[in-house]
C-alpha positions as CSV (number, residue, x, y, z in Angstrom):
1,X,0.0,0.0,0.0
2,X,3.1,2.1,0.9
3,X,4.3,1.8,-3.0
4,X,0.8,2.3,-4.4
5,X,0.3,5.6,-2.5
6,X,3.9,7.2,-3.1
7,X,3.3,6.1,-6.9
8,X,0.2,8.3,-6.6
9,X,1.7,10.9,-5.5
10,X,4.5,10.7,-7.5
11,X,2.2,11.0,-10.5
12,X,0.2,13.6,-8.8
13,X,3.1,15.5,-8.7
14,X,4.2,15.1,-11.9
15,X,0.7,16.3,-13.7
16,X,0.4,19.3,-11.4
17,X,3.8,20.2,-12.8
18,X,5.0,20.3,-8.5
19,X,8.5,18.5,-7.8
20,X,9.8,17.4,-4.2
21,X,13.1,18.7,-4.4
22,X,14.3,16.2,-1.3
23,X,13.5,13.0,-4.3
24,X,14.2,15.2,-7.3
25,X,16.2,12.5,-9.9
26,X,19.5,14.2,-10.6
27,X,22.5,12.8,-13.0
28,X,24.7,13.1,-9.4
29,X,21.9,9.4,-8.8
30,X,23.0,7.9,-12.2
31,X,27.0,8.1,-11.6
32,X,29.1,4.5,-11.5
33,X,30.5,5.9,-7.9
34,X,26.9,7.2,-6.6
35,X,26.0,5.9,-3.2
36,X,22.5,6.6,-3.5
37,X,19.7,4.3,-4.0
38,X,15.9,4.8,-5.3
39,X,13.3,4.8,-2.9
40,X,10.1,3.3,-5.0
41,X,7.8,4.2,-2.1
42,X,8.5,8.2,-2.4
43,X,9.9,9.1,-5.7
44,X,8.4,8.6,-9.0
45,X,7.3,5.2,-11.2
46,X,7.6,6.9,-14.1
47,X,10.7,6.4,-16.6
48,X,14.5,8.3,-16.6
49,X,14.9,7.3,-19.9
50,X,12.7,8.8,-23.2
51,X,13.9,6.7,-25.6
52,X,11.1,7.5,-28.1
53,X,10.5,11.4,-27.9
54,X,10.3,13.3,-31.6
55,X,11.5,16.3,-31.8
56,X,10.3,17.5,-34.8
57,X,6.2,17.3,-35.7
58,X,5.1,16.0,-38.8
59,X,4.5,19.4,-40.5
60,X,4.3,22.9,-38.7
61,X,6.6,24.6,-36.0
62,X,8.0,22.2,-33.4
63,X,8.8,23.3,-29.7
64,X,12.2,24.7,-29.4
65,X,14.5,22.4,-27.8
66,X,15.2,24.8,-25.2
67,X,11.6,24.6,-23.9
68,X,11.2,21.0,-24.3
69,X,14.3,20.8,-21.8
70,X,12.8,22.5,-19.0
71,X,10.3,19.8,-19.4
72,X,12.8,17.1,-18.8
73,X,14.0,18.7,-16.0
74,X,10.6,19.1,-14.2
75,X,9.8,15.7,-14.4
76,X,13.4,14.2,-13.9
77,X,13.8,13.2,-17.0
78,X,18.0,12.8,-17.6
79,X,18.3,11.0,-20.9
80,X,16.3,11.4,-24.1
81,X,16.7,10.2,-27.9
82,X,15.6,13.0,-30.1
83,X,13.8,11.6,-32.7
84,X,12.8,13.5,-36.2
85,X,10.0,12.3,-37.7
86,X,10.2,9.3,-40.0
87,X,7.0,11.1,-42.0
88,X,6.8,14.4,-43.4
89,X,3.4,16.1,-44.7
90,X,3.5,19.1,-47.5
91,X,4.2,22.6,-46.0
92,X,0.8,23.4,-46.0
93,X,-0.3,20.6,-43.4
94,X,0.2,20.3,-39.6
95,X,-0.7,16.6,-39.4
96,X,-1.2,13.6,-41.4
97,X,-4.6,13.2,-39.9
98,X,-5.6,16.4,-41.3
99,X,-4.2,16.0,-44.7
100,X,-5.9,12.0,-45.6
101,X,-5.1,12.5,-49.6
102,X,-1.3,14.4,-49.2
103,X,1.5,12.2,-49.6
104,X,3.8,11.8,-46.4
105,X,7.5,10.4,-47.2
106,X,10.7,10.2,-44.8
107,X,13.1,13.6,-45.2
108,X,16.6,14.6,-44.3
109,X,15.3,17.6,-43.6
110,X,14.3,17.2,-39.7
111,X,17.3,15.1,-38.7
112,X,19.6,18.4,-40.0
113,X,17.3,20.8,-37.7
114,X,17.8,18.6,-34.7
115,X,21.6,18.9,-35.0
116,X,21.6,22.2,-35.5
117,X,19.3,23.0,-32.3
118,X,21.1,20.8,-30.9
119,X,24.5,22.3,-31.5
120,X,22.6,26.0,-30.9
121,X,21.2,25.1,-27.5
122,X,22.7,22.6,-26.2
123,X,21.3,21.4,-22.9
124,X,22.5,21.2,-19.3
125,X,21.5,18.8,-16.9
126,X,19.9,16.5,-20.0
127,X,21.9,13.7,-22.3
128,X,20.5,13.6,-25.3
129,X,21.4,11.4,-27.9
130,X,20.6,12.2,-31.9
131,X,19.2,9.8,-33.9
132,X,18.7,9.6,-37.7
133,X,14.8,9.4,-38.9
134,X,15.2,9.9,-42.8
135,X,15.6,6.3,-44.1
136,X,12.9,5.3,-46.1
137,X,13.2,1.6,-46.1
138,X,11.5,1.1,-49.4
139,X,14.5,2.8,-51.2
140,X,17.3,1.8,-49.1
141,X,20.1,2.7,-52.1
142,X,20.7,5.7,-51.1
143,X,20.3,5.9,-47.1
144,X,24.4,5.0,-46.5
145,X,25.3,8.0,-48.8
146,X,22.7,9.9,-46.8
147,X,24.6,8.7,-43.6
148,X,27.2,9.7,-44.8
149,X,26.4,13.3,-45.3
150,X,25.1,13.6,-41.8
151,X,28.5,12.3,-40.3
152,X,30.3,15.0,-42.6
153,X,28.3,17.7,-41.5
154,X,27.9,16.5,-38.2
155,X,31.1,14.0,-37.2
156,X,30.3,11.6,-34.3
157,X,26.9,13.7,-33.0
158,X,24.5,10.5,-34.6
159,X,24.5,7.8,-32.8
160,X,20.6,6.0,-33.4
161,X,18.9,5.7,-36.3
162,X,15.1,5.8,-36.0
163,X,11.7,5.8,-35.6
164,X,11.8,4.0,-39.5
165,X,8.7,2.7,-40.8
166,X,8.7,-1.3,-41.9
167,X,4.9,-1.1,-42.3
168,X,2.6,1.6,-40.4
169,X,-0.8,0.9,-41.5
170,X,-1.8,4.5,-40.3
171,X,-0.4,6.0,-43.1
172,X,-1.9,3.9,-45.5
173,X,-4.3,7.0,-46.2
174,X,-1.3,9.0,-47.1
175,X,0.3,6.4,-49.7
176,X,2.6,4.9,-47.5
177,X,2.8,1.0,-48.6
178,X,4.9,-1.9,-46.2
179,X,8.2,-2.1,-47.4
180,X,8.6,-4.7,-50.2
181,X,10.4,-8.4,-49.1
182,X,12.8,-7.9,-51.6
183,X,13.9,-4.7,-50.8
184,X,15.1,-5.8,-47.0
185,X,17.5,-8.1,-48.9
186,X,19.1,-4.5,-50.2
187,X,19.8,-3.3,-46.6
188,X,23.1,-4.6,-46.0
189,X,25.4,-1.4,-46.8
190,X,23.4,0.6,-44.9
191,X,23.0,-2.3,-41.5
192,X,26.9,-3.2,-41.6
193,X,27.5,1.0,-41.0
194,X,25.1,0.8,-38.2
195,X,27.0,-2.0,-37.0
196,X,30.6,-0.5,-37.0
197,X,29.9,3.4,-37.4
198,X,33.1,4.2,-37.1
199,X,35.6,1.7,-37.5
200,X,36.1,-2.1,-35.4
201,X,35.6,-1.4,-31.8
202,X,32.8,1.4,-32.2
203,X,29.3,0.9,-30.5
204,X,26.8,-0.4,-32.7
205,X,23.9,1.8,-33.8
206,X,20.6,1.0,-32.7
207,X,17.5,1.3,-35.3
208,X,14.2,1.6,-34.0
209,X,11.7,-0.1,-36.5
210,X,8.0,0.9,-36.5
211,X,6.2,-2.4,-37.9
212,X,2.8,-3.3,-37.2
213,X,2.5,-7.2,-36.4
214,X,-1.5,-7.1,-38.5
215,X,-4.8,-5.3,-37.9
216,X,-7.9,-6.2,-35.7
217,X,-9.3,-8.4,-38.9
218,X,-5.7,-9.5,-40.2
219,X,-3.8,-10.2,-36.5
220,X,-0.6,-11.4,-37.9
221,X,-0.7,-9.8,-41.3
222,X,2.6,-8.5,-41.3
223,X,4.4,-10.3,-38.6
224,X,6.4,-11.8,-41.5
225,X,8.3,-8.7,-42.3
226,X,9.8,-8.3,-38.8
227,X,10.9,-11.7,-39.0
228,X,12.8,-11.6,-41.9
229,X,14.9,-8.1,-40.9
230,X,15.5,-9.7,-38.1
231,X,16.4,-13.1,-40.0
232,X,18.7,-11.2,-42.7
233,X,20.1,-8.8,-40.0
234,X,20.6,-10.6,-36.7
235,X,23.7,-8.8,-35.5
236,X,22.2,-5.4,-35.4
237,X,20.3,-4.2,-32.3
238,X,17.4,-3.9,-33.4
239,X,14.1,-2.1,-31.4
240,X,11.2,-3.3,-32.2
241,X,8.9,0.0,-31.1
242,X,5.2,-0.4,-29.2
243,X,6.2,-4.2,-29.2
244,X,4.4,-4.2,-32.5
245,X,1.1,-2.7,-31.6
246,X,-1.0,0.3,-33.3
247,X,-4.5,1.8,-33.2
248,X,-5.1,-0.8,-35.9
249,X,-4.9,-3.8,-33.4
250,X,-6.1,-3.8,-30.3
251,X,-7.6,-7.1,-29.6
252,X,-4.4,-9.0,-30.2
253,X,-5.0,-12.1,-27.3
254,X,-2.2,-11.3,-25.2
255,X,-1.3,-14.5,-24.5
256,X,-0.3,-14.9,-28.1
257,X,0.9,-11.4,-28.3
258,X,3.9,-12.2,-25.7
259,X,3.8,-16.2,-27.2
260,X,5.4,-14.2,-30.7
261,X,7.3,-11.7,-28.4
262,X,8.9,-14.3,-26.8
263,X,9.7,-16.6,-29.3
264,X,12.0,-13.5,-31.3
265,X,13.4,-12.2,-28.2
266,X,14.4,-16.0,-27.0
267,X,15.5,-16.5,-31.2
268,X,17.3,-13.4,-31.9
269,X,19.4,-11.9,-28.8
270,X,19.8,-8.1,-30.3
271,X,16.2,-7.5,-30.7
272,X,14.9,-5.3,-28.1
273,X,11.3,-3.8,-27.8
274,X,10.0,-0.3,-26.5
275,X,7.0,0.4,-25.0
276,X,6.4,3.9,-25.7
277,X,3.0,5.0,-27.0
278,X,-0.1,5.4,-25.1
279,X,-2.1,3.2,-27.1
280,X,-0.4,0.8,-25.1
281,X,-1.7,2.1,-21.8
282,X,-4.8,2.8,-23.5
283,X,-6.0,-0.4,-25.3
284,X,-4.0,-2.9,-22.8
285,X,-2.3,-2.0,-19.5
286,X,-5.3,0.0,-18.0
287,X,-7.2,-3.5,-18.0
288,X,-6.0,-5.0,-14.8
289,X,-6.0,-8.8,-16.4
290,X,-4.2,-7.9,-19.1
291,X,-2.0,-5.5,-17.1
292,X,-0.9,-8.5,-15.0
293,X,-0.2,-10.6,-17.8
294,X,2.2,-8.2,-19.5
295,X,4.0,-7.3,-16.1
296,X,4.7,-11.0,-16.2
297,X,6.6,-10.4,-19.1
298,X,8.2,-7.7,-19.0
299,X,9.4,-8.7,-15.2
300,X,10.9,-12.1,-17.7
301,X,12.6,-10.1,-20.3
302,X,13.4,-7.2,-18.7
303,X,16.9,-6.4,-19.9
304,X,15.2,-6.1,-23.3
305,X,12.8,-3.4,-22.8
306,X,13.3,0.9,-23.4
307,X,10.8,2.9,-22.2
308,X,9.8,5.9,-24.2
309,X,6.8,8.5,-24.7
310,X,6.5,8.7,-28.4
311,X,5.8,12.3,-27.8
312,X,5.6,14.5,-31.3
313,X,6.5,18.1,-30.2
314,X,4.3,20.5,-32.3
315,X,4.2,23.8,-31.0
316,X,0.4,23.1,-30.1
317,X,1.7,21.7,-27.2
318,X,2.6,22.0,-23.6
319,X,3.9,21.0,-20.7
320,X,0.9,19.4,-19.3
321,X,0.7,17.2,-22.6
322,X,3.9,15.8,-22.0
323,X,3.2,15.2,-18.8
324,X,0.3,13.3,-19.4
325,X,2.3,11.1,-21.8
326,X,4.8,10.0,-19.8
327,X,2.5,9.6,-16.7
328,X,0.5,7.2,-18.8
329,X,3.1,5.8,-20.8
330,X,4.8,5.0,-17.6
331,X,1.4,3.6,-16.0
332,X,3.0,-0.1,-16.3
333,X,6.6,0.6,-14.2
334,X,5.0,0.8,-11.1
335,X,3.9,-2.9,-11.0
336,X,7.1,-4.5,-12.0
337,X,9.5,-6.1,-10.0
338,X,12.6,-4.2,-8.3
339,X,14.7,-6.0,-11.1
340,X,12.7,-4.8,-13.5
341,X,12.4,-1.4,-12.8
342,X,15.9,-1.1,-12.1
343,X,16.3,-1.9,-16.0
344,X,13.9,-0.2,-17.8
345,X,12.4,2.6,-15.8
346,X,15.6,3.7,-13.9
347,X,17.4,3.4,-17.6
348,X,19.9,0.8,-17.0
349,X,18.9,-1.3,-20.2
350,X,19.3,1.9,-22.0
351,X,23.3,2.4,-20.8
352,X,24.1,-0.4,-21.5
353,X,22.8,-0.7,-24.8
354,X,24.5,2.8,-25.9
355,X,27.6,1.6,-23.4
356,X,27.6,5.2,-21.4
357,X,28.9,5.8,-18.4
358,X,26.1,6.0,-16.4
359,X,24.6,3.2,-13.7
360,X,21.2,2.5,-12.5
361,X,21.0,3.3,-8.4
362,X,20.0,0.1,-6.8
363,X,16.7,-0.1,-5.2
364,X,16.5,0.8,-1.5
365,X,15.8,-1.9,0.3
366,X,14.2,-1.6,4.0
């Protein structure tokens, strides 16, 4: 009961925009040689890490990166990938909602700004960590040239490549097809850079792949495309983002939902999954039954699970809608096990992924 009330409070807290100063989550907690510990009854379920947070919108003005930090800080938030957008809508659009007949295609475009913003205004207190959104999987020819060009500009500053679409069925509207079979055979140029971006003895890049496992009539419709990236390219760390799910399934059995899950993270050890996305809160871990069974899972696999908001920064937003997506987003961490928490809430998964110097605090223990 102890837990359950300072997890309320915690998230109280964090929605009210109000921050105890005597728990406030600080990068002093995160050091190799920190002494301190992380009291789950007092301080906050919800995650250290972002590792799903987009930076740019799909069209319009985004938040300035400055403002989006204090964010971070208010809600002890010390590491965050920054995302571009992996879809772009014409200049005239804000959204690809509100544009169902415009074409939306992956750009360079947001993945420059970033760096530049970046490099402009860059943040204190926050480690952020760029990542590369343009590939457009369907055309992979040119994405290492396109790498390439990035390193030039910007030597050593991008170190993830993602959120890249394998199939998202919402953008179906917008002529966005799944990436063709064959075409994941013409990866490899592209893969072996993210595997050695700089020469033997570099860390790997991660990519984050967006691919839909089916829709509510078609379940596993598309479950075969994740299976054969992750056939063809088995030494790359792969993350599979909202362990598959969308607004286009959501009465996937969960039972066989983790029975896949399982199977590919037991088959392929470099696959990891995020659960960022509120469709995941919303659809699945509100339910307590289902809840349950996914903190089952997640407690069994949890050195192979990021946490993340999937936050898209328009400049329509504020503070209190970022809130509310992590809050909920985060909804899940405060049932798991000590272990568990310790890895993907508290971020240690994440470090040792990206190999940074940063620890986990051990749970306090009474």
């Amino acid at each position: 009961m102890i837990k359950q009330l300072g997890a309320i409070s915690a998230a109280v807290m964090l929605l009210s925009g109000c921050v105890q100063t005597q728990n406030a989550r600080t990068m002093e907690m995160f050091k190799k040689d920190s002494a301190q510990c992380y009291n789950r009854a007092t301080m906050p379920h919800t995650f250290v890490v972002d590792a799903h947070n987009h930076f740019r919108p799909f069209g319009g003005n985004a938040l300035p990166i400055n403002e989006l930090n204090t964010y971070f800080e208010r809600l002890g938030i010390l590491f965050v990938n920054v995302f571009g957008i992996g879809q772009m809508v014409p200049l005239d659009c804000d959204y690809f909602y509100n544009c169902p007949t415009a074409q939306v295609k992956p750009s360079i475009k947001n993945d420059f700004s970033n760096a530049a913003n970046y490099y402009e205004h860059a943040p204190q207190g926050t480690h952020l960590t760029l990542s590369m959104s343009f590939p457009d999987l369907n055309a992979p020819q040119d994405i290492a040239y396109k790498m390439d060009l990035l390193e030039h500009e910007y030597p050593n500053t991008f170190t993830w490549m993602g959120e890249v679409n394998l199939v998202k069925q919402a953008l179906f509207i917008n002529r966005h097809r799944t990436t063709a079979i064959e075409n994941i055979a013409k990866w490899n140029e592209f893969m072996a850079k993210l595997r050695s971006p700089r020469g033997p003895g570099s860390t790997p890049i991660p990519i984050s792949i967006h691919a839909d496992i089916g829709s509510n009539k078609e379940p596993e419709k598309f479950l075969y495309l994740m299976e054969a990236v992750l056939k063809q390219y088995p030494d790359n760390p792969i993350v599979w983002v909202h362990m598959g799910l969308s607004r286009e399934l959501t009465n996937l059995d969960p039972k066989r939902h983790t029975e896949i899950l399982s199977r590919l993270l037991d088959q392929y050890p470099k696959l990891m999954l995020d659960i960022s996305w509120r469709v995941l809160y919303d659809e699945y871990f509100k339910h307590e039954a289902i809840r349950d069974h996914y903190v089952a899972f997640l407690n069994q696999y949890s050195t192979r699970i990021l946490p993340g908001s999937d936050f898209v920064a328009t400049d329509t937003k504020r503070f209190k809608h970022y809130a509310k997506e992590v809050e909920l987003t985060s909804y899940i961490n405060q049932f798991l096990d000590n272990n568990a928490f310790r890895n993907i809430a508290l971020g240690q998964n994440y470090f040792d992924l990206m190999n940074l110097d940063y620890e986990a605090p051990e749970i306090c223990i009474k």
